[in-house]
C-alpha positions as CSV (number, residue, x, y, z in Angstrom):
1,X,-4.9,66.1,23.4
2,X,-6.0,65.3,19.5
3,X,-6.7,62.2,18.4
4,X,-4.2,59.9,16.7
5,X,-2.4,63.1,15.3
6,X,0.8,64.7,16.0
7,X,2.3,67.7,14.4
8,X,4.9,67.1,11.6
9,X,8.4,67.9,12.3
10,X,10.3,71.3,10.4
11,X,12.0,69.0,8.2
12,X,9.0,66.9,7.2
13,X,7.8,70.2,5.7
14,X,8.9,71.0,2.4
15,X,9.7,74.4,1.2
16,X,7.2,75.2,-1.8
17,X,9.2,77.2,-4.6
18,X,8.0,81.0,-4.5
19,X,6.7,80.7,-0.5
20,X,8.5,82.6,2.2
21,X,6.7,82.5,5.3
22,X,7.4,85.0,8.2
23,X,6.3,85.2,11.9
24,X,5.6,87.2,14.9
25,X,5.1,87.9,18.3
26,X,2.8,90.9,17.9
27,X,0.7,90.9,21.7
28,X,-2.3,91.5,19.9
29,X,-4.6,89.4,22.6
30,X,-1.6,87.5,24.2
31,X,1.6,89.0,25.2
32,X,4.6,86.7,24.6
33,X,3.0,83.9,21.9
34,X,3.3,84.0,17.9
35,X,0.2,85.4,16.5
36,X,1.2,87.0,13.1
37,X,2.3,85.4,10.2
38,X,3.3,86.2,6.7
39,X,3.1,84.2,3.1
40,X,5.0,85.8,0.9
41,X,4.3,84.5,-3.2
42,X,6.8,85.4,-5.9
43,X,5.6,87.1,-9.4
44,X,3.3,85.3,-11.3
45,X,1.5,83.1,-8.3
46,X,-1.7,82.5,-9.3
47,X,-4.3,82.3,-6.0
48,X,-8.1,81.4,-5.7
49,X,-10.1,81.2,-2.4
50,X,-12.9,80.5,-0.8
51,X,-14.6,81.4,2.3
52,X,-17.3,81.5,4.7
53,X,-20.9,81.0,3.9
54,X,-22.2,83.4,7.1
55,X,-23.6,86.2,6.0
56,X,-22.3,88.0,9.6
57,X,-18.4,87.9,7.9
58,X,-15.9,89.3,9.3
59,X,-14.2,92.3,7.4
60,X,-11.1,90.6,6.6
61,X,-13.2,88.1,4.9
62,X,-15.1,90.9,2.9
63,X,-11.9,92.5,1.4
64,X,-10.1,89.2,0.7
65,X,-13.3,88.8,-1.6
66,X,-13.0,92.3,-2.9
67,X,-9.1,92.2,-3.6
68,X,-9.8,88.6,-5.4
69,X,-13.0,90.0,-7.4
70,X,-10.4,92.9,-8.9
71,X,-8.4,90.5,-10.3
72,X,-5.3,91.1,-8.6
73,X,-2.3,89.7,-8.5
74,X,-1.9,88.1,-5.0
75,X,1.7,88.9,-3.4
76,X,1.1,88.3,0.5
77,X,-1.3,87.0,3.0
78,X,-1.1,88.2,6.7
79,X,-2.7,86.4,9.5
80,X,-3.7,87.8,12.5
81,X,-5.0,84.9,15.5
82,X,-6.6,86.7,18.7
83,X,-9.0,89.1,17.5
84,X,-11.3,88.6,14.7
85,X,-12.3,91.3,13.5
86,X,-15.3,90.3,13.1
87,X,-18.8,92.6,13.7
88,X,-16.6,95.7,13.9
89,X,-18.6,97.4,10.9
90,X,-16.8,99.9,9.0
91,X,-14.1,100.0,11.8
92,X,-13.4,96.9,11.3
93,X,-12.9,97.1,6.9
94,X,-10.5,100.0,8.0
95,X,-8.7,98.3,10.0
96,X,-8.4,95.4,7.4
97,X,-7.6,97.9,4.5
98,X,-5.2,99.6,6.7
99,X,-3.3,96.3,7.0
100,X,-2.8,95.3,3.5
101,X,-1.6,99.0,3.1
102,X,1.3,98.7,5.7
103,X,2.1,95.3,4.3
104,X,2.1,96.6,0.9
105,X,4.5,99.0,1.7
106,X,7.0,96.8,3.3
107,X,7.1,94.2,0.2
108,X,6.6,97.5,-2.2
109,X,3.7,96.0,-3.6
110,X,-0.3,97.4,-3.7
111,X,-2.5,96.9,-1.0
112,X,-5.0,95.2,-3.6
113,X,-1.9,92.4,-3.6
114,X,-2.8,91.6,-0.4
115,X,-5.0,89.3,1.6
116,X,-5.8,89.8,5.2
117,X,-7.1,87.0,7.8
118,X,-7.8,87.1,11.0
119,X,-9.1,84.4,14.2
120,X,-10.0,84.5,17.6
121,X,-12.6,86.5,19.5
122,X,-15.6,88.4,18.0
123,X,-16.8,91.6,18.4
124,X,-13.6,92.9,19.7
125,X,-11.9,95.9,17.9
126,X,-8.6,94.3,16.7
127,X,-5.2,96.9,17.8
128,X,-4.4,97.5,14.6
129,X,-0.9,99.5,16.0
130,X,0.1,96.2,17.5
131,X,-0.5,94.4,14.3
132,X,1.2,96.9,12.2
133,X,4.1,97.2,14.8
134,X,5.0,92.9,14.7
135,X,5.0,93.2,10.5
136,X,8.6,94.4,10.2
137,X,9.5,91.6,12.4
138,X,7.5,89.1,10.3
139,X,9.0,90.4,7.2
140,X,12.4,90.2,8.4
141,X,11.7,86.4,9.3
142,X,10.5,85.2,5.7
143,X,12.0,82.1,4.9
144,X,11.1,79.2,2.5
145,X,11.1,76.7,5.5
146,X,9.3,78.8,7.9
147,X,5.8,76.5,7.1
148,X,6.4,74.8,10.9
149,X,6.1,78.1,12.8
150,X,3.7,79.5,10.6
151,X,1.4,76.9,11.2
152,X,1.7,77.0,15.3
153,X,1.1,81.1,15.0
154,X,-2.3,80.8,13.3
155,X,-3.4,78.8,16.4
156,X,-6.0,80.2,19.1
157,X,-7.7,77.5,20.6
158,X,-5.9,75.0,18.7
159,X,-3.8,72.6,21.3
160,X,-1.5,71.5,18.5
161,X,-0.2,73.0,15.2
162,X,-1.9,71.3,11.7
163,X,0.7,71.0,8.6
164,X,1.0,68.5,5.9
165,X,3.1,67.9,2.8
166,X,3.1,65.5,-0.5
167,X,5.5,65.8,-3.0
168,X,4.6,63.9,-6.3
169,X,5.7,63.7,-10.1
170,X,4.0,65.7,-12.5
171,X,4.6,65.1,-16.7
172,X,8.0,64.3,-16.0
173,X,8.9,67.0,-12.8
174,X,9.1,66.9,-8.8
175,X,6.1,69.0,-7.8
176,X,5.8,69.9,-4.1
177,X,1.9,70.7,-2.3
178,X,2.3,71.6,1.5
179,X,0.0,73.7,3.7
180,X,-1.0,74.1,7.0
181,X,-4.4,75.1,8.6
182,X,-6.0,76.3,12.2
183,X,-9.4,75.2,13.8
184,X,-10.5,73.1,17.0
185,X,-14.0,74.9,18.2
186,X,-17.3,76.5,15.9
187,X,-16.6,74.0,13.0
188,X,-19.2,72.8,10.9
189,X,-19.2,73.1,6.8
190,X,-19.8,75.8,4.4
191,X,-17.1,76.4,6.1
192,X,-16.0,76.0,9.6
193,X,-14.3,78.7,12.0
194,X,-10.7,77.2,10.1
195,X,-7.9,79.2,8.0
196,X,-6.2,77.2,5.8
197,X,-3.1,78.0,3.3
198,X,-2.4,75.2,0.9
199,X,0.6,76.4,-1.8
200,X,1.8,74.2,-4.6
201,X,4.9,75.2,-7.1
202,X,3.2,73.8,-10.1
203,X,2.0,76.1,-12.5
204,X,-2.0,76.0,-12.4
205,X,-4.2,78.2,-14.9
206,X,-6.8,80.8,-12.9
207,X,-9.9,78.7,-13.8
208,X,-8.4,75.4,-13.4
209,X,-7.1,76.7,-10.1
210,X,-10.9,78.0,-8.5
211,X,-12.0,74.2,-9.9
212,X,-9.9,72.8,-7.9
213,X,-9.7,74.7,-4.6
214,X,-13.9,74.3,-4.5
215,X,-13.2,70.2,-5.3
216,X,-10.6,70.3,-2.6
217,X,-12.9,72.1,0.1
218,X,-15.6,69.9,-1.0
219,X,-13.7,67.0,-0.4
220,X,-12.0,67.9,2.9
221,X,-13.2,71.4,5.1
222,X,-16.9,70.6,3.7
223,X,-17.3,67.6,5.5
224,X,-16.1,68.2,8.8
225,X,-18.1,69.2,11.9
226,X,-17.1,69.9,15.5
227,X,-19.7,71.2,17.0
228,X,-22.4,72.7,14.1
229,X,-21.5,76.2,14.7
230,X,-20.7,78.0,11.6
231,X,-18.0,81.1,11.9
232,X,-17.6,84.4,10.6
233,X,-14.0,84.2,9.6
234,X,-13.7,80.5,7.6
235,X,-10.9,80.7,4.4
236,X,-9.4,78.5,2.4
237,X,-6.4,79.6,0.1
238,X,-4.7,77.6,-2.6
239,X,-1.9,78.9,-4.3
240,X,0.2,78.0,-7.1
241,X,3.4,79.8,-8.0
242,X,4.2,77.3,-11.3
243,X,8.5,77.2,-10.1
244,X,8.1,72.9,-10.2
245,X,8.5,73.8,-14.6
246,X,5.0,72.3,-15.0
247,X,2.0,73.9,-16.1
248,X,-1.8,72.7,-16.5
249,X,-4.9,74.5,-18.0
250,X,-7.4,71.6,-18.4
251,X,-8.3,68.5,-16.5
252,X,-7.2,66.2,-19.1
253,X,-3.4,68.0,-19.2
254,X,-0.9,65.1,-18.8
255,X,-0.2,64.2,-15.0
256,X,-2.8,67.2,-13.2
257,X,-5.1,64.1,-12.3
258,X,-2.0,63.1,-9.8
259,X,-1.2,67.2,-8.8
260,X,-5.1,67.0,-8.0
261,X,-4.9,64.1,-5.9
262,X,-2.0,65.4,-3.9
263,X,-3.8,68.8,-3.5
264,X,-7.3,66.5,-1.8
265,X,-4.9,64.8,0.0
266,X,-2.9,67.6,1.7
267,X,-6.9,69.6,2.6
268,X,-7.6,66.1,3.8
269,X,-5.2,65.7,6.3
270,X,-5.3,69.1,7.4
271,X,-9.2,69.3,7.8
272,X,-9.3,65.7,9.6
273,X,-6.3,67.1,12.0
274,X,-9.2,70.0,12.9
275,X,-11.5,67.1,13.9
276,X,-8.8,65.0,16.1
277,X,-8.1,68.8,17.6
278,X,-12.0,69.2,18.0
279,X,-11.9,71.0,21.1
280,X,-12.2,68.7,24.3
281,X,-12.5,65.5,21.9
282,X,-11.7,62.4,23.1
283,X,-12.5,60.6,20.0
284,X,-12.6,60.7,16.1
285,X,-15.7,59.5,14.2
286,X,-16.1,58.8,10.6
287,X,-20.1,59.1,9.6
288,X,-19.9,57.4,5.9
289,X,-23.6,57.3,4.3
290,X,-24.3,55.4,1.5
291,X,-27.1,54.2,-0.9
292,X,-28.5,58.1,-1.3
293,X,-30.3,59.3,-4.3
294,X,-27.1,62.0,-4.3
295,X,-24.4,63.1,-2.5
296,X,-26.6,66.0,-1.1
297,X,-29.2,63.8,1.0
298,X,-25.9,61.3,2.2
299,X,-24.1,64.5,3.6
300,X,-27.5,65.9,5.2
301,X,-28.0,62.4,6.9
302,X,-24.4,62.6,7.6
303,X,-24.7,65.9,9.5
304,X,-27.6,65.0,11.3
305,X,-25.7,62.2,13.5
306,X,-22.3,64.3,13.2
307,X,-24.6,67.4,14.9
308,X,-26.3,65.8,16.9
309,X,-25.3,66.7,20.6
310,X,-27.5,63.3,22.2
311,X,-25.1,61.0,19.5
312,X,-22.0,62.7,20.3
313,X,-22.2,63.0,24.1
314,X,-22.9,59.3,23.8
315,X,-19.9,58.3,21.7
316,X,-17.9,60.4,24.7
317,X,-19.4,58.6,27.2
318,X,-19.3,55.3,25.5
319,X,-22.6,54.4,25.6
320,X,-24.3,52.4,22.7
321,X,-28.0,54.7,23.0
322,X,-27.5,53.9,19.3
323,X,-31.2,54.6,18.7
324,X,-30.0,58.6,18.5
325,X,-28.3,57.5,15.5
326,X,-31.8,56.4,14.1
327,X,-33.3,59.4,15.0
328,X,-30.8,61.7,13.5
329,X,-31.3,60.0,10.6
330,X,-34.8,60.2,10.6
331,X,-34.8,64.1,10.7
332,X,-32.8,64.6,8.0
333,X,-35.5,65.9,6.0
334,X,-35.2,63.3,3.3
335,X,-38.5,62.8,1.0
336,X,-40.0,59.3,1.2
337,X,-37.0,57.7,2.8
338,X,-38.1,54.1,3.3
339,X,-36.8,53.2,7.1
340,X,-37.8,49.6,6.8
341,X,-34.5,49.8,3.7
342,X,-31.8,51.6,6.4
343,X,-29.1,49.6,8.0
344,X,-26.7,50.9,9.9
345,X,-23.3,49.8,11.6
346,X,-20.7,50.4,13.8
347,X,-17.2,49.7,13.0
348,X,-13.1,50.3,14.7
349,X,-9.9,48.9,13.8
350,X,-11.3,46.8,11.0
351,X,-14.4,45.1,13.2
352,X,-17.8,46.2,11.9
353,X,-21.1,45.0,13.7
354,X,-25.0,45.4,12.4
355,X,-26.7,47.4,14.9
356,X,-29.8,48.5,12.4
357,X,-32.1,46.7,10.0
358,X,-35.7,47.0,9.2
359,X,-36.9,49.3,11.0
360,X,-35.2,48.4,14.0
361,X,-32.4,46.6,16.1
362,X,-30.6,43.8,14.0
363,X,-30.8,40.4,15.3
364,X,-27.8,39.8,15.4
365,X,-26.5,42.8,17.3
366,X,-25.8,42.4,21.0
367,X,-25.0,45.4,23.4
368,X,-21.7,44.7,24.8
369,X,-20.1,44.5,20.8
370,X,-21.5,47.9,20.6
371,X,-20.4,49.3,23.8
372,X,-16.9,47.3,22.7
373,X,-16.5,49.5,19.8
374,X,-17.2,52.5,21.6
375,X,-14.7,52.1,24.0
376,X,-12.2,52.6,20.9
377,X,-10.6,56.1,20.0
378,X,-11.6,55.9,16.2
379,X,-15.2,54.6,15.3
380,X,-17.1,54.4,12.2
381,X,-20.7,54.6,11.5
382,X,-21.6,53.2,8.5
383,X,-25.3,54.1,6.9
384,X,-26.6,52.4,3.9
385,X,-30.0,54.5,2.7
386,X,-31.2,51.4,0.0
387,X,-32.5,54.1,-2.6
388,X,-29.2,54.9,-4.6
389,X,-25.4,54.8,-5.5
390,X,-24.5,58.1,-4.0
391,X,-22.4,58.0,-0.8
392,X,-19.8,60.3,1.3
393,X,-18.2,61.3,4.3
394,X,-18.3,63.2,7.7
395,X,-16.1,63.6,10.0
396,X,-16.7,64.6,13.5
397,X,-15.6,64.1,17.2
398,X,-17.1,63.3,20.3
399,X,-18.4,66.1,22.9
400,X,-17.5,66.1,26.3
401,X,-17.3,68.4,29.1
402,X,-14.2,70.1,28.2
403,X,-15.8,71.2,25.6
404,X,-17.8,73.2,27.6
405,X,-15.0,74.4,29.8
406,X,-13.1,75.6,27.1
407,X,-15.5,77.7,25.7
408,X,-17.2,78.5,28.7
409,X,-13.0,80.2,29.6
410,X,-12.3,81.3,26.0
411,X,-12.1,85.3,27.1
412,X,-10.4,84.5,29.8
């Protein structure tokens, strides 16, 4: 079960002006479960994205990149969950291509106006005549207030659905940001084995848009890890269909510094879900480093203890080894880093203790307030690096032996 996080309810979803959503029960790994799902943007949506940094990506991946090089304007995303269709070669585009055609026909719009995603198992051909067979159904289904099943049919692994929603006022105007997002298992940054769809009505120039969607994946999808395994399918989608009567081309337009904020806010939520969904975790770990020279070196120190399996099969097991935090730290690869400067602590439910200083254990720091803390199902580790004013964020989950057994079953 996730940590601390329950799905929202239909209603707490808003409808985003210029989004129908559609879904399906297509078969295409899974007989009987919703695996296809349909966004569906009015005229003039504007749509950025960004996607997976591994250089194995899966085709879908590849023509989402294409259709969003040409310029295009976006009409539809489909999402497939089962197969990934990923290391299928040319098979594999063809099958993507042939996807946004048959979708294209059904809304009467060009293939190039449509994205294609897919999830689930690798190297697997994906039966492109059962996904072309659920899209009528999908289409049929579109509705404004479809964002609840939407989110539960891009699951695979997932054990519960990931939505969120924020409405705010913008110069004046209700604006409404909601999306939803899938992940649980092969999550680490740049990106992480994670769709995401985040759609706002507010009107948002193309260049202002891209600025924002790579601040919002910085801030949120880019600093989570499950496990440090890097997928071949990872995207992130922000859309923005400007319905809400407000429109921003600059940073200093009147009220997008709030429309920004709501944006982080909703990837926030939905990449932090991911982590409480990490598969088989039991708890939910905030790595905060602090003190770096730049962000760059406080995120590698962070991913060194979020990575780590010795630090986060001890967190499962509730054991205060806390000298594998040191050592993650210590192989960060971080020039002239000055140990004797490091402190480190430990922290839940607003109790921090001081388990590091000088090179060593803190005085002050006794076992059992360490294996105390640890016993808790959210936990912070705190890292101040004494060389700087840079400082951010990880997130990341304990590893445990369900882990294993869910990915040791996941063909099954």
């Amino acid at each position: 079960m996730p940590v601390n996080y329950r799905t929202p309810a239909a209603a707490e979803l808003l409808p985003v002006a210029g989004v129908r959503l559609g879904v399906a029960a297509a078969g295409i790994r899974k007989p009987d479960r919703r695996d296809l799902a349909v966004l569906a943007f009015d005229s003039g949506t504007r749509v950025a994205g960004v996607f997976t940094a591994n250089r194995f990506c899966a085709a879908p991946v590849q023509v989402c990149r294409r259709h969003l090089e040409l310029g295009c304007d976006i009409r539809a995303l489909v999402i497939n969950t089962g197969v990934a269709n990923a290391g299928t070669g040319e098979a594999g585009w063809q099958v993507a291509t042939a996807t946004c055609a048959a979708l294209g026909n059904l809304l009467a719009i060009a293939d190039r106006q449509v994205l294609p995603f897919s999830t689930g198992v690798i190297l697997e051909p994906l039966p492109l005549d059962r996904l072309l067979a659920g899209l009528p159904a999908c289409i049929a289904d579109l509705r404004a207030d479809n964002w609840h099943a939407a989110a539960h049919a891009i699951m695979t692994t997932d054990t519960v659905a990931k939505a969120a929603s924020r409405r705010v006022e913008v110069a004046g105007r209700a604006v409404t940001v909601t999306g939803i997002s899938k992940g649980a298992g092969m999550i680490r940054p740049n990106m992480a084995t994670m769709l995401a769809f985040v759609a706002t009505d507010a009107g948002i120039a193309s260049p202002l848009l891209r600025e924002l969607l790579r601040e919002a994946a910085d801030e949120s999808f880019n600093g989570i890890t499950v496990d440090g395994d890097t997928s071949t399918n990872d995207s992130f989608i922000l859309a923005a269909t400007g319905q809400a009567g407000v429109d921003v081309s600059a940073p200093t337009d009147p009220g997008y510094q709030v429309l920004r904020q709501a944006v982080i806010a909703v990837a926030s939520e939905l990449a932090q879900a991911i982590v409480r969904d990490g598969e088989g975790a039991s708890k939910f770990i905030r790595i905060t480093v602090e003190g770096g020279r730049d962000r760059a070196e406080c995120r590698s120190v962070g991913y060194a203890i979020g990575h780590s399996p010795l630090v986060k099969t001890a967190f499962f097991a509730a054991d205060p080894n806390l000298g594998r935090i040191l050592a993650a730290i210590g192989y960060a690869a971080l020039d002239e880093l000055d140990v004797g400067r490091v402190r480190v602590w430990l922290g839940s439910a607003g109790r921090e203790i001081l388990v590091a200083e000088n090179g060593g254990r803190a005085d002050c720091y006794r076992e059992e307030d360490g294996a105390g803390i640890m016993q808790e199902a959210e936990i912070t580790v705190r890292v101040a690096l004494g060389r700087g004013d840079a400082r951010t964020t990880v997130y990341t989950c304990d590893l445990s032996y369900e882990y294993v057994r869910i990915n040791a079953d996941y063909r099954s």
